[in-house]
N, C-alpha and C positions, 0 to 999 in steps of 0.2 A: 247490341247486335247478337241475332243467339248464331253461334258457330260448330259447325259440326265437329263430332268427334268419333273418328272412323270407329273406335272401337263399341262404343255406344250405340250407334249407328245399326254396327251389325249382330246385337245382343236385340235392339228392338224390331229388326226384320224378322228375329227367328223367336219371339213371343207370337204368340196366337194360339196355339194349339190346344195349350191345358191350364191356363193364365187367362182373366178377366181382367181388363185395363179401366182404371179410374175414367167416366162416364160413358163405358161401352156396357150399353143394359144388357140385361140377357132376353133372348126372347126365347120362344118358343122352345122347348127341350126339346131335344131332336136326337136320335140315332144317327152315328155319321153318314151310314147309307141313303139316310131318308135329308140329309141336308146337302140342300147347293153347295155346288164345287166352284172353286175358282179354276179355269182347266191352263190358264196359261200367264196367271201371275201379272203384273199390272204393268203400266207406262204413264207418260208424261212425254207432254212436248208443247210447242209451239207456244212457249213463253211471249207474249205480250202486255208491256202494261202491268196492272195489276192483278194481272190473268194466266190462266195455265190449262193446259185441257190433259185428262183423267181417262185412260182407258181402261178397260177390262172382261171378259170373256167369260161365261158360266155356261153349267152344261145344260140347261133346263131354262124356260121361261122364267126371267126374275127381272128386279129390279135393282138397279147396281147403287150404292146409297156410301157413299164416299165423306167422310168429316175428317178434317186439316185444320192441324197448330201449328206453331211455332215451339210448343215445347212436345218433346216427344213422348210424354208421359197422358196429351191428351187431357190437359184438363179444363181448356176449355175452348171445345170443337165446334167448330161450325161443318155443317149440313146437309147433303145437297144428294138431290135421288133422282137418278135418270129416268128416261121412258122406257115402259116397255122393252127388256130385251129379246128376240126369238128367233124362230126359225130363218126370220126375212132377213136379217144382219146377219145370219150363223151364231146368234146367242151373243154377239159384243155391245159392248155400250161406252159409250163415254159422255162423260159433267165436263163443264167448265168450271175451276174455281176463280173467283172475284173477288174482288176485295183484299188482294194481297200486299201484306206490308215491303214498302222496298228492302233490299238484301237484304233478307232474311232467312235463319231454314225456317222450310215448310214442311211440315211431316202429315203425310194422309196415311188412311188407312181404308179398305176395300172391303165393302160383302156385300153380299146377293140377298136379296129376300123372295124367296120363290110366291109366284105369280097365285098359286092356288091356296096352299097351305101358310103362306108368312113366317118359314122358316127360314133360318137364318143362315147365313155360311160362316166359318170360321175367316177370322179377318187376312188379309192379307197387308203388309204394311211398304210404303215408300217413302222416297222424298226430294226434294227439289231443294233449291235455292231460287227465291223470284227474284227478279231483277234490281240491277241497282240505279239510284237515281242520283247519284255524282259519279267521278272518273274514277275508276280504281283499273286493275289487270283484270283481264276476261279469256278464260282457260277452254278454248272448246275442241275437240276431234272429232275429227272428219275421217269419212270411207267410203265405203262401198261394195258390191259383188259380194253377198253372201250365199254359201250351199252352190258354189258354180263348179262346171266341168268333172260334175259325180263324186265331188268331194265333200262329204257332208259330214255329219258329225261321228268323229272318232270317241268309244268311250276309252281306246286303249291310251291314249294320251290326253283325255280328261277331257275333251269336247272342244269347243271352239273357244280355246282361251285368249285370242286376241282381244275379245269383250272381255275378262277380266284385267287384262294388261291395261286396256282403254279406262276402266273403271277406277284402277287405281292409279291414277294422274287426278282423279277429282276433277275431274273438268264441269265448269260451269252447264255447258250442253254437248251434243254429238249431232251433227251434219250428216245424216245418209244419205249419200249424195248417189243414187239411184242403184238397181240390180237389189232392191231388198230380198228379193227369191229369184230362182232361176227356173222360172218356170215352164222353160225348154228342157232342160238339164237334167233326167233320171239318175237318181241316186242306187249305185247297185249296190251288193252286199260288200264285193269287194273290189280294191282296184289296183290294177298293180302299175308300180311304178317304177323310178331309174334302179336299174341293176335287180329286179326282180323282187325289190321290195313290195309287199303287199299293205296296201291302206285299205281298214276297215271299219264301214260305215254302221250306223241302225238305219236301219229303212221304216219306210211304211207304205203303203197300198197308195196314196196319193203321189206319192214321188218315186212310183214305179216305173211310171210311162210320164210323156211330155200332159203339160194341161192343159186341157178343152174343154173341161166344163166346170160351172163354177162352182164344183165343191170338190172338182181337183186342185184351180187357185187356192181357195181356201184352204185345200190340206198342203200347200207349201206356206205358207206362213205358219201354220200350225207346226211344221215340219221343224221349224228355225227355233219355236218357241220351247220347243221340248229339250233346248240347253239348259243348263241349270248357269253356265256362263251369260248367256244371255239372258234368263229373266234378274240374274241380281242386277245387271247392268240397267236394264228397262227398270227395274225399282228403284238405282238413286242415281241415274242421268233423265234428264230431258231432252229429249229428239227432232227433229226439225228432218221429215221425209221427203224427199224428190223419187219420181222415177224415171227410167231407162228405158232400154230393151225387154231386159229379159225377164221382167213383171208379163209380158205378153210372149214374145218369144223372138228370139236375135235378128236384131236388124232389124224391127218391124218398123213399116210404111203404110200407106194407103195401098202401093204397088205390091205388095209383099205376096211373092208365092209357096206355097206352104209345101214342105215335102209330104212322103211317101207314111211318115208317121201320125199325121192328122187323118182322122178319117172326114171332121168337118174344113174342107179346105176355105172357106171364110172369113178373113182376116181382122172384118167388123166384127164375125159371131167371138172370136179370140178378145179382143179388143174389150168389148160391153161385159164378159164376163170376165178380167183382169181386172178392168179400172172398179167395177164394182166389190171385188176381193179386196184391194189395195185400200181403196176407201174405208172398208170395213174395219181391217186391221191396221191402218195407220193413226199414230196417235196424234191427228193433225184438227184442229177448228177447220170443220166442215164450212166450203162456200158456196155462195145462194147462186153465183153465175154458172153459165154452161150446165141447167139442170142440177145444180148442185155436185157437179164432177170435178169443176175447175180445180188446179194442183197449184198452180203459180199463182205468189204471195209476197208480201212483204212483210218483218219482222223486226221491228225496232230493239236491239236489246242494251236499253239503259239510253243515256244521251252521247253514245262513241260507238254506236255502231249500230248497221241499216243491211239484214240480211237479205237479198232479194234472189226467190227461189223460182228458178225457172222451169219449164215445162218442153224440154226439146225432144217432144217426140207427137205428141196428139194434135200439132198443128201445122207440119212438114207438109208437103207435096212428096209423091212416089219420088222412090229411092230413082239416080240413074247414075249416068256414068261421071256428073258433076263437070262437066266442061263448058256450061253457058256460059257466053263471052259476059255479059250484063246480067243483072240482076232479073228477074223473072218471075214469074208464074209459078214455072219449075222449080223456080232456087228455094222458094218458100221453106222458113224454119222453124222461127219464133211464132207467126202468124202475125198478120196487123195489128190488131188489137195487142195482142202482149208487148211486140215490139213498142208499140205507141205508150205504151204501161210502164215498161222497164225506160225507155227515155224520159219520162216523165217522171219517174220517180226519183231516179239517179239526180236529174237535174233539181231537182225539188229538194232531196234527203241534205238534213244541214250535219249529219253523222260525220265525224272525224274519219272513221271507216267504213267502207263498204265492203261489205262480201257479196259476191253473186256465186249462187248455189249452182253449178251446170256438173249433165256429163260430159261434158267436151266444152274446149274451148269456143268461143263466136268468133 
């Protein structure tokens, strides 16, 4: 079994720059200016099987082209090149890999080949552990609420180092268990707090104002990704995404009325421009149901456990004051179909464990 070795580990995330790795060819010679960028460093998530799905984001039309060993030196990679990335995604892409040996590390490594030219981007490197197929211990952490109530990243206290505290536990994967951006939530320069202490943020133009459009979404993810705590975390954990609220904005319902801060008060136009951000940047195996939007899934990880990730928010009835005597029309949460999905599966999963993924209790 190849087994990781933190220190190792963190010598080959920080090769790329002026180092050629045994069967990484060179192409095309390139000026740095004139080569694709990696703009926000890689992911991993949604461990299934012999399977793992590969995020990553460039700043120009390219093709994201990802090869994974088990030895971190790379010497003998398999393959795999996404479609097209561009304007229509905001430039991200993600591969499945397949064919993965059970526990074992897995080490990939990331670059863009730009769409016109065939030049190359400097690699970016992660890694995983795939799954195991006997019983052993299985190490994961769970959260939630990132960049909320204006608190966003501090460089004076090194950023948002709960992701590094998270990271070093080694845990098998990490459960975001919804609030991945708060994309009600403006980020100001600065905020003061108990007893007049001030917390101060980096801003940016997207998490000026609340999001309505969708490359204000898009710049709060972007917003998160500019930790340097959080991309090493996205480099060697694997993810497992739900959402919440505040992917669209607090409390959202079908009923949902929007204040004085929206200038489009439409809680569908919020909606279709969220879940399509969210999509983009989650590093989740895309599903074919519900137009390919659907979020709620099941994740088998290993034969002792059957994660089942729910969806409490896109299939509710308007919010009200929750006092129906009986079950209803109005009570609706889960929707039929998922409720009928999560009973059936429950019932079905022969998993020693189950986790169901929720923000709130059922």
């Amino acid at each position: 079994m190849s087994m990781f070795d933190l220190k190792r580990r963190r010598l080959v995330q920080a090769v790329g720059a002026g180092f050629l790795l045994p069967g990484l060819a060179p192409s095309v010679i390139a000026s740095v200016k004139d080569r694709p960028q990696l703009t926000d460093g890689v992911q991993s998530g949604d461990l299934l099987g012999d399977k793992a799905m590969v995020w990553s984001r460039c700043d120009r039309p390219a093709r994201m082209v990802v090869e994974w060993d088990t030895r971190s030196m790379f010497t003998n990679p398999r393959r795999l090149v996404s479609p097209l990335a561009d304007a229509s995604t905001d430039f991200t892409a993600r591969v499945e890999l397949n064919g993965l040996p059970v526990d074992q590390a897995i080490f990939y490594r990331v670059q863009f080949e730009d769409a016109q030219t065939g030049v190359s981007s400097e690699p970016w490197f992660g890694h995983l552990r795939s799954e195991p197929s006997q019983r052993r211990d299985i190490r994961f952490v769970w959260s939630g609420d990132t960049v909320g109530q204006g608190f966003g990243i501090n460089p004076d206290i090194g950023g948002m180092r709960i992701y590094e505290a998270m990271r070093l536990r080694l845990p098998d994967f990490f459960i975001h268990s919804g609030d991945t951006i708060y994309a009600d939530g403006p980020v100001p320069a600065t905020v003061t707090t108990e007893n007049g202490r001030v917390w101060r943020n980096i801003t940016t133009e997207a998490k000026s104002k609340v999001a309505e459009t969708l490359d204000e979404y898009r710049g709060n993810y972007r917003y998160n990704l500019m930790d340097e705590n959080v991309r090493r975390f996205n480099a060697e954990v694997p993810q497992i995404w739900q959402w919440d609220d505040h992917e669209v904005t607090n409390n959202w319902s079908p009923s949902k009325q929007l204040d004085e801060r929206y200038q489009n008060r439409d809680i569908r136009h919020l909606v279709g421009n969220a879940r399509q951000a969210w999509l983009e940047y989650a590093p989740m195996r895309l599903q074919r149901a519900d137009n390919g939007g659907r979020i709620y899934r099941k994740l088998s990880y290993g034969p002792m456990l059957d994660i089942f990730v729910l969806d409490m928010r896109s299939y509710r009835s308007g919010n009200d004051d929750n006092l129906a005597p009986t079950p209803e029309a109005r009570t609706a949460f889960l929707g039929q179909a998922q409720l009928d999905w999560l009973k059936s599966g429950l019932k079905g999963s022969q998993a020693q464990w189950k986790v169901i993924a929720a923000d709130m209790p059922i």
